[in-house]
C-alpha positions in Angstrom: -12.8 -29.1 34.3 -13.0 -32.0 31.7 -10.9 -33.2 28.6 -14.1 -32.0 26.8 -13.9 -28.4 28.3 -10.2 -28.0 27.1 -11.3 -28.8 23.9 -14.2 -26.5 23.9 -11.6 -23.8 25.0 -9.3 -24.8 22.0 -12.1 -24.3 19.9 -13.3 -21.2 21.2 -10.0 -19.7 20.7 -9.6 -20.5 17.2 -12.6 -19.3 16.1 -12.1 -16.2 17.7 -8.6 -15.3 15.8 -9.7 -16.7 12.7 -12.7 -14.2 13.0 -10.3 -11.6 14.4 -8.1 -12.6 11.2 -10.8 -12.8 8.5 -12.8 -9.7 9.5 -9.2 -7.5 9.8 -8.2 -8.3 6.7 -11.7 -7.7 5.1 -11.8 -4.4 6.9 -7.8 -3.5 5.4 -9.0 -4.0 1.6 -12.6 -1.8 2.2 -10.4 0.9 4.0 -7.4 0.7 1.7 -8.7 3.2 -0.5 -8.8 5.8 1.6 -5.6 5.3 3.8 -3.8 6.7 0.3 -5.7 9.9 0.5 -4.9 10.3 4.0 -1.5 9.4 4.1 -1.2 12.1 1.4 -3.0 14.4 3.5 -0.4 14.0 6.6 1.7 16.5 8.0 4.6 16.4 10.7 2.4 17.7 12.9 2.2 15.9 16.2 -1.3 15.8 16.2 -2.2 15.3 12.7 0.3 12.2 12.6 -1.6 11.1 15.8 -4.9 11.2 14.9 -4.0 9.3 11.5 -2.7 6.6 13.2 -5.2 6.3 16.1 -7.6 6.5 13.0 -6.9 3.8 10.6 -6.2 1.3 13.5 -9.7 1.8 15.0 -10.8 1.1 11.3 -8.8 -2.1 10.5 -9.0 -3.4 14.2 -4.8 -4.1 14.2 -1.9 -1.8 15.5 0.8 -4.5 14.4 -0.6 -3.9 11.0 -0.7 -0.2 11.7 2.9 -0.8 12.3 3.9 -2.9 9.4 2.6 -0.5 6.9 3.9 2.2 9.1 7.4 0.4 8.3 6.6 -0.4 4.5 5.7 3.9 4.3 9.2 4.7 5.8 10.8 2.3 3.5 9.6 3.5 0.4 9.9 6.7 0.7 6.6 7.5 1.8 6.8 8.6 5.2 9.6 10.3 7.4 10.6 8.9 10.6 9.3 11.5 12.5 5.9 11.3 11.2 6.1 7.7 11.8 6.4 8.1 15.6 3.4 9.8 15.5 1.7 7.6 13.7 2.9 4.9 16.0 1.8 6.3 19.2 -2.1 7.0 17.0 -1.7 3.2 16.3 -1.2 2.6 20.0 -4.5 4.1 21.3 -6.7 3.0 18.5 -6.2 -0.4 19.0 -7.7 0.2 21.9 -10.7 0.0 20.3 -11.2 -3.4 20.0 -11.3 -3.9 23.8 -14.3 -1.9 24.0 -16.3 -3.6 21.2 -15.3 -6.9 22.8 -16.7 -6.0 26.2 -20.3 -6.0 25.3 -20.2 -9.8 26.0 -19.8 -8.6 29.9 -23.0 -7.0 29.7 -25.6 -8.7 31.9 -29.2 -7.1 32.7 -32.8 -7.6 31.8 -33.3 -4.4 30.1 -33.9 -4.9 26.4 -31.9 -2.3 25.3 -28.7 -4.2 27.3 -29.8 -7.4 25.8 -30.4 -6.0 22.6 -26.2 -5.1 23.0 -25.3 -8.2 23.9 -23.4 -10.0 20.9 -24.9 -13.1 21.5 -28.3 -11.2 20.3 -26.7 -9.3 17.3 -24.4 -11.6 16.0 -27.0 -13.7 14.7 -28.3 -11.1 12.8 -25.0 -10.0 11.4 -23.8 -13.4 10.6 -27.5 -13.8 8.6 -26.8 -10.8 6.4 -22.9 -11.7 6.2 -23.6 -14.7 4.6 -26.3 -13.7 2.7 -23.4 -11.0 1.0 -20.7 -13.5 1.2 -22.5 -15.9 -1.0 -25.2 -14.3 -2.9 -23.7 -10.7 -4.3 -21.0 -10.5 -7.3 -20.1 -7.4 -6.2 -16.5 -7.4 -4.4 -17.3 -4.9 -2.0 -20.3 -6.1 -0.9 -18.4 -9.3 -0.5 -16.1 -7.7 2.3 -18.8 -6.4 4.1 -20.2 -9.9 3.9 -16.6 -11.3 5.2 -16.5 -8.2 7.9 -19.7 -8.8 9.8 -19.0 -13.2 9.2 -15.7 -12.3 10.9 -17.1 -10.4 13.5 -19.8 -12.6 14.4 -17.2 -15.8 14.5 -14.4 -14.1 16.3 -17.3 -12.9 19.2 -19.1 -16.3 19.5 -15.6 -17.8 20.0 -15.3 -15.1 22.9 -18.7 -16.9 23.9 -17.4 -19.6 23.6 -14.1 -19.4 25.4 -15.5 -18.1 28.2 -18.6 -20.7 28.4 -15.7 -23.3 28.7 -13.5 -22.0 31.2 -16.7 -21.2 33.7 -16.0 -24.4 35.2 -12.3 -23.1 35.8 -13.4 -21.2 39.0 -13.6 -24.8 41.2 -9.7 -25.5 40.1 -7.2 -24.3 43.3 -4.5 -24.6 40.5 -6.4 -22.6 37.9 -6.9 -19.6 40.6 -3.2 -19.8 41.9 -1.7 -19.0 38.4 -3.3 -15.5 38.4 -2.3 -15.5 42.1 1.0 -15.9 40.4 0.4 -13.3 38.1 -0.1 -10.6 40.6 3.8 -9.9 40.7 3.9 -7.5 37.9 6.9 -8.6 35.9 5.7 -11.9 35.8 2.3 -10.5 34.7 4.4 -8.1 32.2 6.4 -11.4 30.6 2.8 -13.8 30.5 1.6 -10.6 28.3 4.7 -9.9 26.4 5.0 -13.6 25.5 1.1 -14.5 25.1 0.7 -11.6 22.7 4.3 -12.2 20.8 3.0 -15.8 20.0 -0.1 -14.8 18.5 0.9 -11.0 17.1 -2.0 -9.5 17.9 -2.6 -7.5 21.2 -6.1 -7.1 20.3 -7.1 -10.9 20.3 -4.4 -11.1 23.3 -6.9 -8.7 25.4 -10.0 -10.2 23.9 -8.4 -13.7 25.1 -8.0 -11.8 28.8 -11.5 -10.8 28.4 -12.8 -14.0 28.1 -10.5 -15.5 31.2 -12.6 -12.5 33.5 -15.7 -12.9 32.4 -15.3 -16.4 34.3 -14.8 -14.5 37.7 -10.9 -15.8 37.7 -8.7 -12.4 36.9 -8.1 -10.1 39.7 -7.1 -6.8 38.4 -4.0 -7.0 40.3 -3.1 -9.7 37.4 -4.7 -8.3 34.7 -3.1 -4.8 34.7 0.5 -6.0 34.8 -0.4 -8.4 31.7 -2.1 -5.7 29.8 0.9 -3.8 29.9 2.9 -6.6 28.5 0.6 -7.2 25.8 1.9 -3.7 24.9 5.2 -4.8 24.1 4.6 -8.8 22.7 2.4 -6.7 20.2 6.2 -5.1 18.9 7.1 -8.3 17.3 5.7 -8.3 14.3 6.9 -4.8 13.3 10.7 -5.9 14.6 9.9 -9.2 11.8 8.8 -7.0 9.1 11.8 -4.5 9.3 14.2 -7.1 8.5 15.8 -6.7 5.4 14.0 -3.1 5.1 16.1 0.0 4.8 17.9 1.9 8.2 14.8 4.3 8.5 12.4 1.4 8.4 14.3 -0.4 10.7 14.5 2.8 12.9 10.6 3.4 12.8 10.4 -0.4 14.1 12.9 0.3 17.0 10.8 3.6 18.0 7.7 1.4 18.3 9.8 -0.9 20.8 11.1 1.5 22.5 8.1 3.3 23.0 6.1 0.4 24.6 9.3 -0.6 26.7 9.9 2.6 28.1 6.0 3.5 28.7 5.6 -0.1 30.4 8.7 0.3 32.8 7.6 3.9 33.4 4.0 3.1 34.6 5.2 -0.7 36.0 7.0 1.5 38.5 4.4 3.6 39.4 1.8 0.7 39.6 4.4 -1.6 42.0 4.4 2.0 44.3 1.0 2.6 44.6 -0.1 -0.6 45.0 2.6 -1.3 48.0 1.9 2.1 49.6 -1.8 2.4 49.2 -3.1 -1.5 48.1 -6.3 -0.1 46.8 -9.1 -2.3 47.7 -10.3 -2.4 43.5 -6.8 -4.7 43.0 -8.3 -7.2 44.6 -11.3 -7.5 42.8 -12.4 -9.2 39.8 -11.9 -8.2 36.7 -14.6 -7.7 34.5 -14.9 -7.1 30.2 -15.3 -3.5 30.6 -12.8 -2.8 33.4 -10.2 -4.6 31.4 -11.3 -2.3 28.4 -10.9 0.5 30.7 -7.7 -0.5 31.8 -6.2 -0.9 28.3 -7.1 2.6 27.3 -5.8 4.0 30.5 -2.5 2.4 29.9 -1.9 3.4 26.2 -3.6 7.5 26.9 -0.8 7.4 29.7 1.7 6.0 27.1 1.1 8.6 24.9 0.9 11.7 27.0 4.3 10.4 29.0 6.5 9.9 25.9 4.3 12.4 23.0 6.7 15.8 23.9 9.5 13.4 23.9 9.4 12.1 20.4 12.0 13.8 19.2 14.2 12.0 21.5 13.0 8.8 20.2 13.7 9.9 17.2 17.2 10.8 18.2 17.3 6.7 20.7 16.3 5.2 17.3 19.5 7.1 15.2 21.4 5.7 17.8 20.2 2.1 18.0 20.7 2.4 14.0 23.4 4.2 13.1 24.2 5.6 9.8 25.6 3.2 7.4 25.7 1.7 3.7 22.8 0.2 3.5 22.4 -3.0 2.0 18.6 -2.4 0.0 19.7 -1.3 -3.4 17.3 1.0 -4.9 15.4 -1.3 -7.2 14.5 -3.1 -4.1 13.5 -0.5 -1.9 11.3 1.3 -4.6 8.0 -1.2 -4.1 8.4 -2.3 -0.4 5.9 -5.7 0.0 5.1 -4.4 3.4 2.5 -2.6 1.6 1.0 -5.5 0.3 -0.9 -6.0 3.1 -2.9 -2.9 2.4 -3.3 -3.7 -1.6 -4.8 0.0 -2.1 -1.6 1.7 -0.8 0.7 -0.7 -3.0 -1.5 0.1 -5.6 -0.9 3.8 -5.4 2.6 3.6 -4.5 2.9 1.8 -8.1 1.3 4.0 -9.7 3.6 7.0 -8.9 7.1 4.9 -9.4 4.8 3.9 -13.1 4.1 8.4 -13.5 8.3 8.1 -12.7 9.2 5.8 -15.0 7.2 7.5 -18.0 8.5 10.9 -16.9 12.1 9.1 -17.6 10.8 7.6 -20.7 9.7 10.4 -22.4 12.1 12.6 -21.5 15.2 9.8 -22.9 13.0 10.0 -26.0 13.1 14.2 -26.6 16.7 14.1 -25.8 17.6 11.3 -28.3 15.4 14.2 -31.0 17.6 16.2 -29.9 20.8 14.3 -30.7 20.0 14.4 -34.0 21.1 17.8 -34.6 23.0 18.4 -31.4 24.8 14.8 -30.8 27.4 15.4 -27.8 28.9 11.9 -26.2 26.8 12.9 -23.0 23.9 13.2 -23.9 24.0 9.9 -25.6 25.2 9.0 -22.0 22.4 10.1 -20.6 20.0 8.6 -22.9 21.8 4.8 -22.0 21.2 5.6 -18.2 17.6 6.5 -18.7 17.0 3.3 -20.7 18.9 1.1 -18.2 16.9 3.1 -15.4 13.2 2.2 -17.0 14.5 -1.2 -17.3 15.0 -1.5 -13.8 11.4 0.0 -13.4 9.8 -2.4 -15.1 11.5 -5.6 -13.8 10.5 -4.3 -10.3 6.9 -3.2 -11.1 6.1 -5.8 -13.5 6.8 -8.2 -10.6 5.3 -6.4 -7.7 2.1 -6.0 -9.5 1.4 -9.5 -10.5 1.9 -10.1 -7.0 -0.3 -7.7 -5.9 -3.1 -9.0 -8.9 -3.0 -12.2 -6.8 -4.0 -10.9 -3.8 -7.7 -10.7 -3.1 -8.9 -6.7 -4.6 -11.3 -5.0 -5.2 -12.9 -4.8 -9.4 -11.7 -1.2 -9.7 -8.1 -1.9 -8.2 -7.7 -5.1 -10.5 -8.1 -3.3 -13.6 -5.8 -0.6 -12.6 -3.3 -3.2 -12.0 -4.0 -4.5 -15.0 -3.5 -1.4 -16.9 -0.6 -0.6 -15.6 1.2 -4.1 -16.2 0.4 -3.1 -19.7 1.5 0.4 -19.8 4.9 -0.5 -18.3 6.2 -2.1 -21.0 4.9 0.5 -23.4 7.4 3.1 -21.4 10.0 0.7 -21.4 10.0 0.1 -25.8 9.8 4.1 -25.9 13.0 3.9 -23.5 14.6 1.5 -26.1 13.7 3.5 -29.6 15.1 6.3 -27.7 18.3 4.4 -27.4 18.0 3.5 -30.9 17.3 6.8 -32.4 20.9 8.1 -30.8 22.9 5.3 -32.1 21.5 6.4 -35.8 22.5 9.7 -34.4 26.2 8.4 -33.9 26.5 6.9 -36.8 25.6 10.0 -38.5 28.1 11.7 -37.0 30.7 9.1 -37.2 30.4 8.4 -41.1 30.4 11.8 -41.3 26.9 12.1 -43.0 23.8 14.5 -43.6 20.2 14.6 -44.8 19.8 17.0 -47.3 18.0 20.2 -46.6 14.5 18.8 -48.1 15.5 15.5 -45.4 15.9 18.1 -42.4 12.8 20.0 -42.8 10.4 16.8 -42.9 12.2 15.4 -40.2 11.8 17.9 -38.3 8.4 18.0 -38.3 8.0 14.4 -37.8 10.3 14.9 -34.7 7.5 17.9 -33.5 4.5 15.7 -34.4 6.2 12.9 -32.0 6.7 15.3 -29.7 3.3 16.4 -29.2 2.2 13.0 -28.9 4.4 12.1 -26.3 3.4 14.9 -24.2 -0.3 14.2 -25.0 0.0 10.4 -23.8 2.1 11.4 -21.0 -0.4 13.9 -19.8 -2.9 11.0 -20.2 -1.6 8.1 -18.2 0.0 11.3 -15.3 -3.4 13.0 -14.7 -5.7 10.5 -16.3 -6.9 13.0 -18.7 -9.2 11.2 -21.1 -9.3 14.5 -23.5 -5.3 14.3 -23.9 -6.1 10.2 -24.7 -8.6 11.1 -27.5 -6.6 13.9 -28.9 -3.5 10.9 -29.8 -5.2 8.6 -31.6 -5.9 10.4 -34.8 -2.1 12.1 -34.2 -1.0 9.0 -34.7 -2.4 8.1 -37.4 -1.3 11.2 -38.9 2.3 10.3 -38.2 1.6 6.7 -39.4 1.0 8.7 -43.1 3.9 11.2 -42.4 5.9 8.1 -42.5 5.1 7.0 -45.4 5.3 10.0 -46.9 8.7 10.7 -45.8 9.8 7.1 -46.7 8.8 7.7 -50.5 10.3 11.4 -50.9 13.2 9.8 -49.8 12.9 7.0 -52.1 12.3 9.8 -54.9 15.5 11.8 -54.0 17.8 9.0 -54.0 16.4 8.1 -57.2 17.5 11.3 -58.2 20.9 11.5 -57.2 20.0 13.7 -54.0 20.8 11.1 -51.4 23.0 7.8 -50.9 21.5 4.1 -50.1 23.7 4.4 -47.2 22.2 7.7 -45.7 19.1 5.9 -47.0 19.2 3.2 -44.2 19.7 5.5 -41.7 16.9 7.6 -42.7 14.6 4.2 -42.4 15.8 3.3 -39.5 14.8 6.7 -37.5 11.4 6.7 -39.5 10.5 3.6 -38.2 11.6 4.1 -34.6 9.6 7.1 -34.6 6.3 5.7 -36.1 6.7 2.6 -33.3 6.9 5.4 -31.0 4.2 7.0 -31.5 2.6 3.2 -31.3 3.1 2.9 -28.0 1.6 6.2 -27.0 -1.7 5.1 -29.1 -1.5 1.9 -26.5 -1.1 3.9 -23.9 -3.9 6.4 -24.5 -5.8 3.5 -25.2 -5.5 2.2 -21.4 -6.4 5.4 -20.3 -9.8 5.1 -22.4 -10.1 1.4 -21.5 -10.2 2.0 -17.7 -12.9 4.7 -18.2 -15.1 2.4 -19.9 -14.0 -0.7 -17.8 -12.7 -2.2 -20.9 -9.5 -4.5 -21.4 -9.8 -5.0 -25.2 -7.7 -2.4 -26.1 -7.7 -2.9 -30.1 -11.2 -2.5 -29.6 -11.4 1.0 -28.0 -9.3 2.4 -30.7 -11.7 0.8 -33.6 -14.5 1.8 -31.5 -12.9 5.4 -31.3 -11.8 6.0 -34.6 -16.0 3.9 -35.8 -17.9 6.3 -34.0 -16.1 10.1 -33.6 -17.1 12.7 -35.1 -14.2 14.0 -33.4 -11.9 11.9 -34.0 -12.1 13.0 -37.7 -11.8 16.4 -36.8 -9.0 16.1 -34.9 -7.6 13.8 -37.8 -8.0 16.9 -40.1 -6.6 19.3 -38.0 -3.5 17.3 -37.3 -3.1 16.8 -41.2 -2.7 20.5 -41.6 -0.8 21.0 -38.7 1.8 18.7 -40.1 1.2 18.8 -43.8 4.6 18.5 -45.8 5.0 19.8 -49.3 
């Protein structure tokens, strides 16, 4: 073997986990979408929490980032431990997966059909239609598929090409001895463990073995001990991402340690037995692509069926590795975990529901400073501080989360609901801060000891109801995306933009009159115009909700465009003028 074959090898390999890489992450972003729906879907059910798992790591091509979002779900709330096991031990057999599709380059024959399925037939093909997506169509999606099939064809023609350089490797005494070496199964378990913890991936770390047997080198006494070491390398990258994460996260990281440790030692025992008792004549032999394939999915069923009924005791190994404890992850911190990140679709939806939180907080501050009006107590004033400091929090952490997320590479559809969201956030967090304001008129009220007059009251109060309704309509439009609650606040608000007005002038007239004091005057100001900015912000807000249907992000322009073109609109408008007409 030459200088020039090492470097061919080098080369090879690089290609092959930058296609591995490239064509996993692709694969994450197109699949995203749907892990939401099925994460949502998942029960505590053994199986169900299985079949997830061994699911969405044949689709993505990665149990370590299975794993990591495995870890980011327990974090934040979405997933229990004890569906994360499951999960874990899915992850572990679909990963399997890749082995398979990797040992079509093993198949030899001069059938057309077998040379039809050998990659170095295909790829061609699918790197010709990759490209032609990658470069040629606008379209975001089509651009993954054009990354996935580019990804696939690199990552199996530097399997072609790994294994075209170490050919030569079969001459070398030293080259053979190694795997000689390997055949004493803890040294086979560390080479595994070590080669897969270097790279993170036991999929490219079996696809590397792969490539070693095609040259005729691996005995399967070798390759099995490695494989199962592969098993446990592969834990690294969920033991890096649960640092810094919560005691459940941490705990779901341990379980999938523990699981591969115990399953390896386990079936390392029984392998070191059989093979000194009964030295079956097929240890001896060569590996090939597809035995190694075989071998890998062996292993990890066996995993799973050993340690399966005893999940609750992993459960119970991984309380006791992490005790109970103050943890050290405020709240703020572990609402938006960046694990998630990796899978933009999830992180995506998680934001959205802490954004559904944070209006559900908003609005409700914003009734219960109404309410102060007429039934101030030091409490609930209390409580109305709290909520505001509360949606502050919520924006500072999803304001930053998702303009790291809009940086990342997604999809058209998932940009612009980032991008609404970024702007309805801080539309929840100004109704947070008029509802602050709208109690401290409240205090001073009671502390000067003042009172509208009875003329004051009633108009207020049907301001107050008007604003009411409108929160509820703009909160029922950004919760449940109802377009019909959207429509339904535009011409509300401008109905309380004139109620404001109104009110401002009657007031205007009574003080003129001697009905009311400048003082009481200001307060009266104040509240009108913290509830007409109120009712603002849920016109933005509706507006969003419009905007995404139509793919818009010129907001100012929906709401001309809405208020140009309805006939409805000025029905609605009408309807809300009698609704809250005033005398």
């Amino acid at each position: 073997m030459t200088i020039f074959d090492v470097l061919t090898l080098i080369g090879g390999l690089c290609l092959f986990l930058f296609g591995m890489n490239i064509m996993g992450q692709a694969l994450e972003r197109r699949a995203g979408a749907k892990l939401s729906s099925i994460l949502g879907k998942l029960t505590s059910g053994k199986l169900a929490g299985f079949l997830t798992g061994l699911g969405v790591t044949a689709v993505i091509q990665s149990s370590s980032a299975t794993t990591v979002m495995v870890v980011g779900f327990v974090n934040s709330g979405l997933m229990s431990l004890r569906q994360a096991i499951n999960v874990i031990m899915g992850a572990n057999v679909g990963t399997t997966v890749t082995a398979w599709i990797l040992s079509l380059s093993g198949l030899s024959g001069d059938n057309i059909f077998i040379k039809l399925l050998k990659p170095t037939s295909f790829t061609p093909v699918l790197a010709l239609v990759g490209i032609v997506f990658y470069m040629f169509c606008k379209s975001s999606k089509k651009k993954d598929i054009g990354t996935i099939l580019l990804g696939f064809a690199t990552l199996m023609f530097g399997m072609d090409t790994m294994s075209g350089a170490v050919a030569g490797l079969q001459n070398v005494p030293a080259f053979t001895s190694l795997f000689t070496m390997f055949s004493n199964p803890v040294l086979g378990v560390l080479a595994g463990a070590v080669l897969t913890a270097i790279i993170q991936s036991s999929s490219a770390s079996v696809g590397i073995l792969q490539a070693l047997a095609l040259s005729g080198l691996v005995p399967y006494s070798a390759a099995i001990p490695i494989i199962m070491g592969q098993n446990i390398g592969t834990c690294v990258t969920a033991m890096l991402s649960s640092i810094g994460a919560n005691k459940n996260a941490r705990r779901a990281a341990v379980v999938h340690l523990s699981f591969n440790i115990i399953g390896t030692v386990v079936w390392l025992v029984v392998f070191a037995v059989v093979s000194a008792i009964a030295s079956p004549a097929i240890l001896s032999e060569n590996a090939t692509s597809a035995g190694i394939a075989v071998c890998h999915s062996i292993f990890n069923v066996l995993c799973t069926l050993l340690l399966m009924p005893m999940s609750s005791l992993l459960e119970r190994l991984a309380n006791r590795i992490v005790p109970d404890g103050k943890s050290s992850i405020s709240d703020t911190q572990s609402m938006l975990d960046e694990r998630l990140l990796t899978t933009p679709a999830v992180a995506l939806e998680r934001s959205r529901a802490l954004t559904a939180q944070m209006a559900q907080i908003s609005v409700e501050a914003l009734r219960d400073s109404l309410t102060s009006l007429s039934e101030y107590t030091p409490a609930l004033a209390e409580k109305i501080r709290e909520a505001e400091d509360e949606t502050d929090k919520y924006e500072d952490a999803l304001g930053t989360y998702l303009v790291k997320l809009s940086s990342l590479q997604i999809g058209d559809t998932d940009s612009a609901e980032a991008a609404k969201l970024l702007r309805v956030i801080g539309d929840f967090e100004r109704i947070s801060d008029h509802s602050v304001n709208i109690v401290e008129s409240a205090e001073e009220m009671q502390g000067k000891e003042f009172t509208f007059s009875q003329d004051a009251q009633k108009e207020l109060k049907v301001l107050c109801t008007a604003v009411d309704e409108i929160l509820e309509l703009s909160l029922k439009a950004f919760t449940e995306n109802d377009v019909n609650a959207a429509f339904l606040v535009e011409p509300l608000e401008q109905v309380i933009d004139n109620l404001k007005e109104k009110l401002r002038s009657n007031h205007i007239r009574r003080m003129q009159m001697g009905g009311c004091t400048v003082e009481v005057g200001f307060v009266w100001s104040d509240l009108l115009t913290n509830l007409e900015r109120t009712s603002d912000h849920c016109s933005n807000i509706a507006g969003c909700v419009v905007d995404a249907l139509h793919g818009n992000l010129d907001l100012h322009e929906s709401l001309k465009a809405m208020k140009r073109d309805s006939d409805e609109y000025d029905r609605q408008y009408k309807s809300y003028c009698e609704k809250y007409a005033i005398g």
